[in-house]
C-alpha positions in Angstrom: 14.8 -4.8 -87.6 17.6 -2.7 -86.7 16.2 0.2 -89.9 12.9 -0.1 -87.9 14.7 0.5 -84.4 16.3 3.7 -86.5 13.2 4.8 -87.1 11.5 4.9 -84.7 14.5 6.8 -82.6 15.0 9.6 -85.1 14.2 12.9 -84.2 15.8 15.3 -86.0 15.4 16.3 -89.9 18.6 15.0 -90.4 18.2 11.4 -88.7 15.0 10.8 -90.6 16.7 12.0 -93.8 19.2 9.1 -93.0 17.1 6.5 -91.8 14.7 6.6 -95.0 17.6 6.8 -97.5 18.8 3.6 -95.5 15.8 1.9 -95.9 15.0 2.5 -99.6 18.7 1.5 -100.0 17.5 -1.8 -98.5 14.3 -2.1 -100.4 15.3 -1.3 -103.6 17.4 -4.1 -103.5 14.3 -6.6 -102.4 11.5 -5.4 -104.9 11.7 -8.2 -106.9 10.6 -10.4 -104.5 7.8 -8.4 -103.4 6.2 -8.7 -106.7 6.2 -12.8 -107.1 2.7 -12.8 -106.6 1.9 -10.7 -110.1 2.3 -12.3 -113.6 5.5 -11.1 -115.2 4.3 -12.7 -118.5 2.0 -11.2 -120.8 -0.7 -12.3 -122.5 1.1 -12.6 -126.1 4.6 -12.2 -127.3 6.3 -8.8 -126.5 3.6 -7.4 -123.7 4.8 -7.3 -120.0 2.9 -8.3 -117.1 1.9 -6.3 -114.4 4.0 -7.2 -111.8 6.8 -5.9 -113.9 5.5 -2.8 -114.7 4.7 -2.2 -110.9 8.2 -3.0 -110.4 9.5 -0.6 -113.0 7.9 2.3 -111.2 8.3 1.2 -108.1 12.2 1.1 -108.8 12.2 4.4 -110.8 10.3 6.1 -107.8 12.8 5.2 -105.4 15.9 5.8 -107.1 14.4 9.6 -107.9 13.7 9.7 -103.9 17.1 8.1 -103.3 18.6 11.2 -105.5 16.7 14.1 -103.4 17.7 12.2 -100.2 21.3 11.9 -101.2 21.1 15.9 -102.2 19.4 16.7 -98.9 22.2 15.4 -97.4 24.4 16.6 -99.1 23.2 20.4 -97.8 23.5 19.0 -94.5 27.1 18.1 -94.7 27.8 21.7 -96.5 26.3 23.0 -93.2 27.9 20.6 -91.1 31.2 21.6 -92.5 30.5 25.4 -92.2 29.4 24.7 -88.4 32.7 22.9 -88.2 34.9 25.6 -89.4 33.7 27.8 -87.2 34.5 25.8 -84.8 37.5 25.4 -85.7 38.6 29.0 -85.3 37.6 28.2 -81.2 40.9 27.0 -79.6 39.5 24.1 -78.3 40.3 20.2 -78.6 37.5 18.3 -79.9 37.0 14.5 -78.5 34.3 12.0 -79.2 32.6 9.6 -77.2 32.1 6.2 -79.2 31.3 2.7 -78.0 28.9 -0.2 -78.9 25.1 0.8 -78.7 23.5 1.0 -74.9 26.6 1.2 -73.5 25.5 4.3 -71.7 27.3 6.9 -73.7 24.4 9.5 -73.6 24.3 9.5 -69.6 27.9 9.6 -69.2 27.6 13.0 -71.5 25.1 14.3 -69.3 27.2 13.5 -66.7 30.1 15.6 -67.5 29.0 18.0 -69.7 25.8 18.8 -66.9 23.5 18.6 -70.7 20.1 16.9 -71.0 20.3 14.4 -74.3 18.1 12.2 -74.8 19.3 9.0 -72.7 17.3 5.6 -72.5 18.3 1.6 -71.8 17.5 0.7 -75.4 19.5 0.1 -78.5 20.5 3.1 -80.6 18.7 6.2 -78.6 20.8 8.5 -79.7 21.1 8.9 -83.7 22.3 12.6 -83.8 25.9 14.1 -82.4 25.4 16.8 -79.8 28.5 18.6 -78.8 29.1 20.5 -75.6 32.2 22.2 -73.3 33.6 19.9 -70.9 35.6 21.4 -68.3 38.1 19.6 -66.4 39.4 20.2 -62.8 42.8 22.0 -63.4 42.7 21.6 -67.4 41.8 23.9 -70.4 37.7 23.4 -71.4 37.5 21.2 -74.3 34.2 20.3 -77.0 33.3 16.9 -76.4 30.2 14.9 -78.7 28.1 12.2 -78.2 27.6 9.9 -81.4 25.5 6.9 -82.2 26.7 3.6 -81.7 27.8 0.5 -83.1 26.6 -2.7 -83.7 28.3 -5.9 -84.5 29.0 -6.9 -88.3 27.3 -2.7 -88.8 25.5 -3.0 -92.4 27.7 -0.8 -95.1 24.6 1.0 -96.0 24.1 2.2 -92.3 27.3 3.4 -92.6 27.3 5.5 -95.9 23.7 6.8 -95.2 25.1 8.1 -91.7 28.6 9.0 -92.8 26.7 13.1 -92.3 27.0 11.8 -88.6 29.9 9.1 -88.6 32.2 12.1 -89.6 32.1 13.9 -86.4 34.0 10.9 -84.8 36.2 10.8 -87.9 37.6 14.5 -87.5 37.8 14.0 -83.2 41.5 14.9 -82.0 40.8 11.8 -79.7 37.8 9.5 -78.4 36.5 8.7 -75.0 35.3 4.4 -75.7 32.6 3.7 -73.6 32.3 0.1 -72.5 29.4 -1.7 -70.9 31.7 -4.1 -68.6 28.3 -5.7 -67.3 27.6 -7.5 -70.9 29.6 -10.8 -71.4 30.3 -10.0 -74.9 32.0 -6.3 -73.9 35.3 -7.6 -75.2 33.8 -8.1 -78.6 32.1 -4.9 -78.4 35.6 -3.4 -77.8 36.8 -5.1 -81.2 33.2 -4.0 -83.0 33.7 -0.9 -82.0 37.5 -0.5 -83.0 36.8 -1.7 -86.4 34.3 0.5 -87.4 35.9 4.0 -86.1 39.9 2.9 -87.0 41.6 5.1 -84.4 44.4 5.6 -87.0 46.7 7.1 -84.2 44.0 8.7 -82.5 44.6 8.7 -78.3 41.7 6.9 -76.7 40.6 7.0 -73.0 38.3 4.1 -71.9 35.6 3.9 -69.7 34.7 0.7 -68.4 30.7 1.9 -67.3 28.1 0.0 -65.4 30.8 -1.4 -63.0 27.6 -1.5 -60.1 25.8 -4.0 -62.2 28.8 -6.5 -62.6 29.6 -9.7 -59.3 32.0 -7.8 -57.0 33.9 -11.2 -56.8 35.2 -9.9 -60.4 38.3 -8.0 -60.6 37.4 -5.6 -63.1 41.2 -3.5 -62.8 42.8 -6.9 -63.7 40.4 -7.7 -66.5 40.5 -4.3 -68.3 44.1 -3.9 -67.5 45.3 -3.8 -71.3 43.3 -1.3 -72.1 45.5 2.2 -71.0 44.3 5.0 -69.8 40.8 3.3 -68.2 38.6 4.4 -65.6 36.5 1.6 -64.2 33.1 3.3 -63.0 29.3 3.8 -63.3 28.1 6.8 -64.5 25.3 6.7 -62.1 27.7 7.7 -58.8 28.7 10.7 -58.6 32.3 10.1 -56.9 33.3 8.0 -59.6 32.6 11.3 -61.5 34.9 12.4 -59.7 37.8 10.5 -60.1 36.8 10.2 -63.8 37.1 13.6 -64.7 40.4 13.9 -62.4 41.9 10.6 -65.0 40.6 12.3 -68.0 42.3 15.8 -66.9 45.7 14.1 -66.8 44.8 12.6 -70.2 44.2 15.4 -71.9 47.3 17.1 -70.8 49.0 15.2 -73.2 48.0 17.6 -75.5 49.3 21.1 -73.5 52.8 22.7 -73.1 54.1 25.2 -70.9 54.9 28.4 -73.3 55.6 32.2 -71.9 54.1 34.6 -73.7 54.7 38.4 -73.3 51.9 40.1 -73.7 51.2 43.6 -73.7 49.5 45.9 -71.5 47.2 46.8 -74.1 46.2 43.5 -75.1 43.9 42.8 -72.4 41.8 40.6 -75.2 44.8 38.0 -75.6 45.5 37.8 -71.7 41.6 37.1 -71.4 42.1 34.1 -73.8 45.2 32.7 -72.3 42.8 32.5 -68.7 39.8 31.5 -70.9 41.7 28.8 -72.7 44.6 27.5 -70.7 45.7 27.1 -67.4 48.2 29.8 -66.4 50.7 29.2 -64.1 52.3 32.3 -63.7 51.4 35.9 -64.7 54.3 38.1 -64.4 53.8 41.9 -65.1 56.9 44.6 -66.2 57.2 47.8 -67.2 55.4 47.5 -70.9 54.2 43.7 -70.6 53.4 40.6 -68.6 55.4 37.5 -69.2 52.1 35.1 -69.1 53.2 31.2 -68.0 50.7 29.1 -69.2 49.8 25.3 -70.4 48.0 25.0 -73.5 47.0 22.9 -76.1 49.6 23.6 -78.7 48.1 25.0 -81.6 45.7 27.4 -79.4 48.9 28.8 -78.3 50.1 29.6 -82.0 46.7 30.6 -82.9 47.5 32.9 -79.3 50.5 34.3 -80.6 49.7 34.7 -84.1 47.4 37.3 -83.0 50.4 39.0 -81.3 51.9 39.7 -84.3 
């Protein structure tokens, strides 16, 4: 059921690539008993029945499709990993949002990130990441990427066939959970969820969404209180917006500090990054430079500097 659910929401060359190699996965595993119906014994000592020799091919086909699947992907990842170097050469921070399936991760990156992904109530609507700039009030922009979600007890297969997506989440410098506080079971989400991306030391900002569809007799701030730093919102209202990106601003300073950096008058291309990628606090100019206060994530501001030298 849930390889048919897949299917159906794949869009993109990649996403079908991975649902199909899932599902042979599955199936070549299964043949046998799809074949019960056909003789397996032959007529005379030493001859094969038909149902074997079906099942023969039938395995031999899909391990040869299995093979151009797994080489397919394999030029996907080479690509992914070219994308991703490039990207790394941008002095941003790169989070990822992660939670269990239909917990309204899409709309909350449309939300923030003002894009249009594909966002529906169903289970598993988004198969493919999408990344985009988020800029906070008062912070440096960073990349932020919506990823599929997670399901309970998540097969292994479903895991290694989408490990071209998974890995986006793996390589995040931290991840925004999602949580759909109306379900009863959110709390086990929370543990699904945990288990299947391992933070490993990895800062993590939750949002506790759909807080309009839960009794207003419950005290949501006392029920999620364990879990630090939370926003309790719904993506829907546009003040908890707000006050969402203001929390996530203060949580992604963690990764700034204040540096001055003299910088030339000729370099107008590094004082342009320093506005473009921190927040400067004070911009002082002298006779051959400007002493350039600014907060910044720390390794755009050696990346900053290195091109000083």
């Amino acid at each position: 059921m849930i390889l048919d659910i897949f299917a159906q929401r794949a869009q993109t060359h990649e996403a079908k690539i991975q649902v199909e190699l899932a599902q042979l996965t599955y199936l070549s595993t299964r043949l046998t008993r799809l074949w019960t119906h056909l003789s397996r014994l032959g007529g005379r000592v030493g001859t094969r029945g038909p149902g074997e020799t079906q099942l023969e091919v039938d395995k031999r086909l899909i391990r040869a499709r299995i093979k151009t699947l797994k080489s397919q992907l394999a030029r996907v990842r080479k690509n992914r990993d070219t994308h991703r170097k490039a990207r790394g050469q941008r002095p941003h921070s790169v989070g990822a949002i992660v939670g269990y399936t239909n917990a309204g991760k899409s709309t909350l990156f449309n939300k923030i990130t003002d894009s249009n992904v594909v966002q529906q109530d169903a289970l598993f609507a988004t198969l493919d990441p999408t990344t985009r700039r988020l800029q906070l009030p008062d912070a440096p922009p960073v990349l932020v990427t919506d990823t599929v979600g997670f399901i309970q007890k998540l097969p292994t297969m479903l895991i290694d066939a989408f490990y071209a997506t998974l890995e986006s989440v793996y390589e995040a410098d931290f991840f925004i959970h999602v949580v759909d506080v109306s379900s009863p079971h959110w709390l086990v989400h929370i543990e699904t969820t945990q288990s299947v991306v391992q933070a490993n030391g990895h800062p993590v900002f939750y949002v506790f969404n759909k807080s309009d569809q839960v009794d207003a007799d419950l005290d949501l701030d006392a029920l999620t209180l364990p879990y630090s730093p939370a926003c309790v919102m719904s993506a829907h209202n546009s003040a908890d917006i707000d006050r969402l990106k203001a929390a996530m601003a203060t949580f992604i300073s963690q990764f700034e500090h204040i540096i001055v950096i003299p910088v030339p008058h000729t370099r107008a291309d590094i004082r342009n990054l320093l506005y473009k990628h921190g927040r400067v606090i004070a911009d002082v100019t002298r006779e051959t430079h400007s002493d350039i206060t600014v907060s910044i994530q720390p390794a755009i501001g050696e990346k900053i500097k290195g091109q000083l030298n």
